[in-house]
C-alpha positions in Angstrom: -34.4 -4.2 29.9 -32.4 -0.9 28.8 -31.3 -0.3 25.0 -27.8 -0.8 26.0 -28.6 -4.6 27.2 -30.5 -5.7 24.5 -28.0 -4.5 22.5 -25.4 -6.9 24.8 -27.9 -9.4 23.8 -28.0 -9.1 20.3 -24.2 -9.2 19.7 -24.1 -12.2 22.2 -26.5 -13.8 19.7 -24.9 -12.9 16.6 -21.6 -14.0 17.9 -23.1 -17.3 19.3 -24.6 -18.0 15.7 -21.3 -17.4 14.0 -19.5 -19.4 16.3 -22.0 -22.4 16.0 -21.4 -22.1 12.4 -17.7 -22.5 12.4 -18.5 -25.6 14.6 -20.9 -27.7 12.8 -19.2 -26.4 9.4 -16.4 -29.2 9.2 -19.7 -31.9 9.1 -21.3 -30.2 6.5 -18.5 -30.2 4.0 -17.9 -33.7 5.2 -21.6 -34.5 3.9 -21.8 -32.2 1.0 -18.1 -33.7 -0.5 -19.2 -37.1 -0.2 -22.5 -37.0 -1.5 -21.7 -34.6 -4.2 -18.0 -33.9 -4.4 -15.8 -35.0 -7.4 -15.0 -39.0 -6.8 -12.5 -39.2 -9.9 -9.8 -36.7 -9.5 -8.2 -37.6 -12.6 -11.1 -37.8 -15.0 -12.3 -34.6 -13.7 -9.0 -33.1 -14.8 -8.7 -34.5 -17.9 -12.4 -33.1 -18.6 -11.3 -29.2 -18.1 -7.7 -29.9 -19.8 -7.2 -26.7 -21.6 -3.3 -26.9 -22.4 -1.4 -29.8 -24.2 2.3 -28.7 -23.3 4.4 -29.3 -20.0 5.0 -26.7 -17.8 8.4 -25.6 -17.3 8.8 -25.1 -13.1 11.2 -23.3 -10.9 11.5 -24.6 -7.6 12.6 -22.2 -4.8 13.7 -23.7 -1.5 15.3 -20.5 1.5 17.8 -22.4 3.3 18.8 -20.3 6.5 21.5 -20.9 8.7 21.2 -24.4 8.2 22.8 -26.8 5.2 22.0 -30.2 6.3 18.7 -31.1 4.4 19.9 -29.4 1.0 21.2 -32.8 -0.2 18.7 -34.8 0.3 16.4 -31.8 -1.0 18.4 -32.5 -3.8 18.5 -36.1 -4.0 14.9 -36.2 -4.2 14.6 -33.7 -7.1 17.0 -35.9 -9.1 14.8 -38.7 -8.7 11.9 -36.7 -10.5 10.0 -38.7 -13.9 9.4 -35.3 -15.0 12.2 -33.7 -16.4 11.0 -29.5 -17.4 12.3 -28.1 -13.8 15.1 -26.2 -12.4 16.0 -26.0 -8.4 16.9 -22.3 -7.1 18.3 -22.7 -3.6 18.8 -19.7 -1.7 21.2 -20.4 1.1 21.0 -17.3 3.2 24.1 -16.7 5.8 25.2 -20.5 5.5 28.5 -21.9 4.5 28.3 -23.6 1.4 32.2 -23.7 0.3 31.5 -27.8 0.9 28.8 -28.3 -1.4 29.4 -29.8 -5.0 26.8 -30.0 -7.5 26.7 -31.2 -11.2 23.6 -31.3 -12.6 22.7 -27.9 -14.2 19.1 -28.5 -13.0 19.9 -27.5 -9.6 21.5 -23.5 -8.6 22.9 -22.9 -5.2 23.0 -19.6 -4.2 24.6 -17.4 -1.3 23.7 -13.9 -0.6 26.1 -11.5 0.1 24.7 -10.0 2.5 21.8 -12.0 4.6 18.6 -11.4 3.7 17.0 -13.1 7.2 14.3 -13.2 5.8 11.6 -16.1 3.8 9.9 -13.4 1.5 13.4 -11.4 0.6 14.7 -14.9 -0.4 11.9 -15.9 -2.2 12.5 -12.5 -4.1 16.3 -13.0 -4.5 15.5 -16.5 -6.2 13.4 -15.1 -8.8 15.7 -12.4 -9.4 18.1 -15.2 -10.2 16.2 -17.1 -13.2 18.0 -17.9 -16.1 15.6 -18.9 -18.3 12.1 -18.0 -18.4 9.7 -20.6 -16.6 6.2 -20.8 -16.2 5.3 -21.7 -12.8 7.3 -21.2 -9.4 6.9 -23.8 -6.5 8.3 -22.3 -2.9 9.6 -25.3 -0.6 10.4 -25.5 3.4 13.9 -26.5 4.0 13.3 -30.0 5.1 11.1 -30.8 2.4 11.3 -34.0 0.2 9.4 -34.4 -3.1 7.6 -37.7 -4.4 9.3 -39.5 -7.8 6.6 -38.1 -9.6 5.5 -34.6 -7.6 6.1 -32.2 -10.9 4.2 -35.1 -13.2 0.9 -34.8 -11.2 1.6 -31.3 -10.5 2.2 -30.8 -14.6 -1.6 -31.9 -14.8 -3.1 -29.3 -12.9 -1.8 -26.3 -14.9 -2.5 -28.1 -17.9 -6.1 -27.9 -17.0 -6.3 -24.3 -16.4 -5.0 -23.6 -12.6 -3.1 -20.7 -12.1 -2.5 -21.6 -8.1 -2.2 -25.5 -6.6 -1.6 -26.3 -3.5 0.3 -29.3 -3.0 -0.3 -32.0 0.0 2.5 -31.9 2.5 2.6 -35.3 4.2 5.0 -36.2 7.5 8.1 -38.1 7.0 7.5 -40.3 9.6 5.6 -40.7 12.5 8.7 -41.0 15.4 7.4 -39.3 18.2 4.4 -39.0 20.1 4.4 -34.9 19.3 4.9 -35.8 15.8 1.6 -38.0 15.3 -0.5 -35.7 17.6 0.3 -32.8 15.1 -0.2 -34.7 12.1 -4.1 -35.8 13.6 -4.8 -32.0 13.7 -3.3 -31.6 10.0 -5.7 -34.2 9.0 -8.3 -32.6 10.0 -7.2 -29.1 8.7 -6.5 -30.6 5.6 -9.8 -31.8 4.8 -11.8 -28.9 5.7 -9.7 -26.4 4.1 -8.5 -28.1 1.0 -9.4 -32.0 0.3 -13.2 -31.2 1.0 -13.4 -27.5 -0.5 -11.5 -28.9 -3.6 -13.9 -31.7 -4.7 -17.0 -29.0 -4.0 -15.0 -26.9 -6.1 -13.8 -23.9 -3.8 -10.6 -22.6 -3.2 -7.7 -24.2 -0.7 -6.5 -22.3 2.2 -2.9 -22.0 1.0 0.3 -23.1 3.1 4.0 -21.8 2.9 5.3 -25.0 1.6 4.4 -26.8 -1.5 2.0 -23.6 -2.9 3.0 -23.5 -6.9 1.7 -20.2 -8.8 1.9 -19.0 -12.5 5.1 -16.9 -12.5 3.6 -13.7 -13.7 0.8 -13.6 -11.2 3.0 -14.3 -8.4 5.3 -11.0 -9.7 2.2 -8.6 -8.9 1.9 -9.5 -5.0 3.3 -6.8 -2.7 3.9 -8.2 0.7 3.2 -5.7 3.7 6.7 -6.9 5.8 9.1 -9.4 5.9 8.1 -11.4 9.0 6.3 -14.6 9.2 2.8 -15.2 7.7 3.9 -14.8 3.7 1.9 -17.3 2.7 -1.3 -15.1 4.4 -0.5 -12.4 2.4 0.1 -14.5 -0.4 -3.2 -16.5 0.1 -5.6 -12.7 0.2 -3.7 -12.3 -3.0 -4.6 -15.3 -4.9 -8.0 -15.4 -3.6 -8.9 -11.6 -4.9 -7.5 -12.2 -8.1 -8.1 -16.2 -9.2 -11.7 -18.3 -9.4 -10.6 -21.5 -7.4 -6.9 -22.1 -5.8 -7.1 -25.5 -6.8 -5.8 -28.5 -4.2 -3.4 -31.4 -5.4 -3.6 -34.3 -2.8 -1.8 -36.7 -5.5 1.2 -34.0 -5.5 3.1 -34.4 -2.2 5.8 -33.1 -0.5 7.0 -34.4 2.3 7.9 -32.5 5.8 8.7 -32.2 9.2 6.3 -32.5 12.0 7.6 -30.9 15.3 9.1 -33.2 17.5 8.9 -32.0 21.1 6.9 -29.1 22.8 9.0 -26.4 22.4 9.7 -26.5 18.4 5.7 -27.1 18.6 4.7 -23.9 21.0 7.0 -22.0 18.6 5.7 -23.1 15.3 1.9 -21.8 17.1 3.2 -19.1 18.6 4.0 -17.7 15.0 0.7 -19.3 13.5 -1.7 -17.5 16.4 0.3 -13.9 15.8 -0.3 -14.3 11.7 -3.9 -15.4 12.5 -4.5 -12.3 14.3 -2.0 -10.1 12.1 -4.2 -10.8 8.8 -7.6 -10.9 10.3 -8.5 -8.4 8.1 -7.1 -9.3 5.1 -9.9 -12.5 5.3 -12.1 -9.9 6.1 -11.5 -8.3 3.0 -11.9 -11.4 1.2 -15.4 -12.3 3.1 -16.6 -8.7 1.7 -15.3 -8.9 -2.0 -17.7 -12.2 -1.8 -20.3 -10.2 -0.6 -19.8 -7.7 -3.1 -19.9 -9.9 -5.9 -22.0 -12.3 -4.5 -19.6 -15.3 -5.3 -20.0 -17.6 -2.6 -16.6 -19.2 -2.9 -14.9 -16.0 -1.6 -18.1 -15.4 1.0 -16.9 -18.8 2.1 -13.4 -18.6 1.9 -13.5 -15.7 3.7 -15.8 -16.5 6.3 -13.7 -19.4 7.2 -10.7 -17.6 7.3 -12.4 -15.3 9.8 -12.3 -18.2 12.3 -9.9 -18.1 15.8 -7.8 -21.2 15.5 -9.4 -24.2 16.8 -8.4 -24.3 20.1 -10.2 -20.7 20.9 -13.4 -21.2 19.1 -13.9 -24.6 21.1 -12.9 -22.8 23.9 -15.1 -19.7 23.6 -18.3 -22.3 22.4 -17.6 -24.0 26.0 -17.7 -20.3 27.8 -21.2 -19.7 25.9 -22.6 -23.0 26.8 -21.5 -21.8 30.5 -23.0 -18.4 30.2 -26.4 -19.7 28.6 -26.8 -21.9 31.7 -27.9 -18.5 33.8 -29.6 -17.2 30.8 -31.5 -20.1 29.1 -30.7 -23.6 29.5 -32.3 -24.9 26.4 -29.4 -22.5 24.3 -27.0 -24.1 26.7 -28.5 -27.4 25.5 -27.8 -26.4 22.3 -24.3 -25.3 23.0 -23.6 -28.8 24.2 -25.1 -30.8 21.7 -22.6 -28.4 19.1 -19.5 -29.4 20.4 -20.2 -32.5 20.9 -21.1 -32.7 16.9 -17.8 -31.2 16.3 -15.6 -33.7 18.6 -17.1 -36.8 17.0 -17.0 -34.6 13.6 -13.0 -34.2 13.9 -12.3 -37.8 15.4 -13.9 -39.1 12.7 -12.4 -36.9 10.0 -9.1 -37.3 11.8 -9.1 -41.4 12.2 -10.2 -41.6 8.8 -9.0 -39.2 6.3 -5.7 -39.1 7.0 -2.6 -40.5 4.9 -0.3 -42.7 7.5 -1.6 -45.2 9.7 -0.9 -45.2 13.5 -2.8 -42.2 14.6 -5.5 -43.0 16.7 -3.9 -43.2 19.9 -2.6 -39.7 19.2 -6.6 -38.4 20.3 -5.3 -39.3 23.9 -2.8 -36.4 23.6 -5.1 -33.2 22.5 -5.2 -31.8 25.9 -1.6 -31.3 25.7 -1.6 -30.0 22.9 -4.5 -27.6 23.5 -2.7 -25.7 27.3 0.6 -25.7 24.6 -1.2 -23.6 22.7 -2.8 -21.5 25.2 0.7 -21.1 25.9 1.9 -19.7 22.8 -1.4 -17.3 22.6 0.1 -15.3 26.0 3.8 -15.7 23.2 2.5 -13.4 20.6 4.9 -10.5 21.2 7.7 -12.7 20.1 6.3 -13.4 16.8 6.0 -9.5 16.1 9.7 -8.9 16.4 11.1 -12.0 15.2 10.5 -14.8 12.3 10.7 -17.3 15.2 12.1 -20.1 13.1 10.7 -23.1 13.8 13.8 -26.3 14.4 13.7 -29.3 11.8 16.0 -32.3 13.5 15.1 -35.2 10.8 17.5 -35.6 8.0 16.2 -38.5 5.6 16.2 -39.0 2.2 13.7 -39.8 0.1 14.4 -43.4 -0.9 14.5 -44.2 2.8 10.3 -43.3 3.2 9.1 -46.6 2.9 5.7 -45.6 0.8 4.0 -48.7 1.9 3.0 -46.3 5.1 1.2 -44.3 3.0 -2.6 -44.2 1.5 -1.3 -41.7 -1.7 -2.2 -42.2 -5.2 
């Protein structure tokens, strides 16, 4: 065999291992985190408490083109048992001449000139404090808070956390598109915060619901103003902090896409900032290596991977391609993803937050050719934000919290 094919051969081997490990990954940190991961959330925060006081938040929500969910954004604010907060909305190119406000907890604001942007509003809002806080949140548009978000929120800070990310939970569960999406955020949400958090590792970090110490988040310089902030956001935290620390008891309620296209767009946008910042996880994966600190080898690592959909879908090609080359590998091959299906049903059926989603399974294979669909998109999400369309107005008192497993 020449040098060139043995080399063939040893890159199909390395990539074969490192694709394997992504796959049987999600069952070991469901293994590890049950067997030794932190049971008592609470406790364990009140062991590492290192501040007494109450933090004094700023929450940022970027309104664009769209007022409809800023009152009940509002609303649920108002309804907060923790009082030390103060609401900066930044209503970017929207008519606001209609809303009235009263309470001097909440600041609407209009640009000028329209910013168009999710980073340049996040910007103009902290360019717009009147007082000095201690810790920004930044919100979606259609978010709701829980009655007691900032109080459990309060508690991580007070124990030494620079960076939480908060849980962001589905308002309801209307359409089939909506539950099928939410199993899939299960899943994510175990393996790259629930799980990681009670091992003690850092939590990938999501544009909505992320809260950050005001000073650190003043050093970040973002490459552009498209999509994939919180990317950008998440290298910075992760070269600069020990542990972004994960808050399933602090939730915020969202969205899910309702129908295929707000879904396909919504990925489309994901897929581009996956590839976009491939190597800023790359240069978290090496600062691990360089100081050998495992959490960022880790973080990193599993940063690294394709979305889900193309790293099952490139296992299945190698199990194919091992058939001509060695069965037994191919053996191998099948017994992996057959680990990971049963892994993610099972984490997905039984990890989640709202009941009814088991029937969702069914609906996967549409929801993997949508996102084949929005990988051949990419080019869109280069030249535009690609907003994706929120459709459910609701207020928070009318979430019926019996639907929910939250603490």
């Amino acid at each position: 065999m020449s040098t060139f094919l043995n080399l063939l051969l040893g890159l199909f081997i390395i990539i074969q291992v490192i694709f394997i490990l992504y796959l049987v990954s999600p069952l070991m940190l469901l293994v590890f985190s049950t067997i030794i991961g932190k049971k008592d959330l609470n406790k364990y925060l009140r062991s590492r408490k290192v501040y007494d006081r109450d933090f004094d938040f700023a929450a940022i929500i970027t309104v664009h083109q769209d007022t409809r969910f800023i009152a009940p954004f509002i609303d649920s604010f108002l309804k907060q048992t923790y009082k030390k907060f103060k609401v900066y909305i930044i209503a970017d190119d929207c008519d606001i001449s209609g809303i009235k406000i009263s309470d001097d907890r909440i600041k609407l604001i209009s640009p000028t000139t329209p910013l168009n942007s999710k980073v340049k509003s996040i910007q103009y809002a902290v360019d717009c404090f009147d007082k000095q806080h201690d810790v920004m949140v930044i919100f979606d548009s259609d978010s709701l808070v829980h009655p007691n978000y900032f109080e459990k929120l309060n508690a991580y800070f007070q124990s030494g956390y620079a960076a939480v990310q908060c849980i962001t939970i589905s308002k309801s569960l209307n359409t089939s598109m909506a539950k099928v999406e939410t199993l899939g955020w299960v899943f994510t949400t175990f393996i790259e915060r629930a799980s990681r958090m009670m091992l003690g590792l850092s939590s990938t970090v999501s544009g909505n619901g992320i809260a950050i110490k005001i000073a650190l988040y003043k050093d970040i310089n973002y490459v552009d103003s498209l999509g994939g902030f919180d990317k950008r956001l998440q290298t910075f935290l992760m070269m600069k902090l020990d542990e972004i620390a994960f808050a399933k008891d602090a939730v915020v309620f969202e969205e899910k896409t309702n129908d295929s296209k707000s879904f396909e767009t919504q990925r489309t946008r994901w897929i581009y900032s996956y590839f976009k910042y491939f190597n800023d996880n790359l240069l978290i994966f090496k600062e691990g290596l360089r100081k050998t600190n495992f959490n960022k080898l880790f973080f990193g690592f599993s940063a690294m991977r394709p979305p889900l959909f193309l790293t099952v879908g490139i296992g299945f090609l190698c199990m194919l391609i091992n058939l001509f080359i060695d069965p037994f590998i191919s053996l191998v091959w099948f017994l992996t993803l057959a680990v990971f299906v049963f892994t993610f049903v099972g984490i997905s059926t039984t990890k989640g937050y709202q009941r009814g989603l088991s029937n969702a399974i069914f609906l996967l294979p549409k929801i993997v050719f949508l996102q084949f669909k929005a990988l051949f998109q990419m080019g869109k999400a280069s030249k535009s934000f690609m907003k994706t369309a929120h459709d459910e107005v609701c207020y928070i008192d009318q979430i019926n919290y019996n639907d929910f497993n939250i603490n």
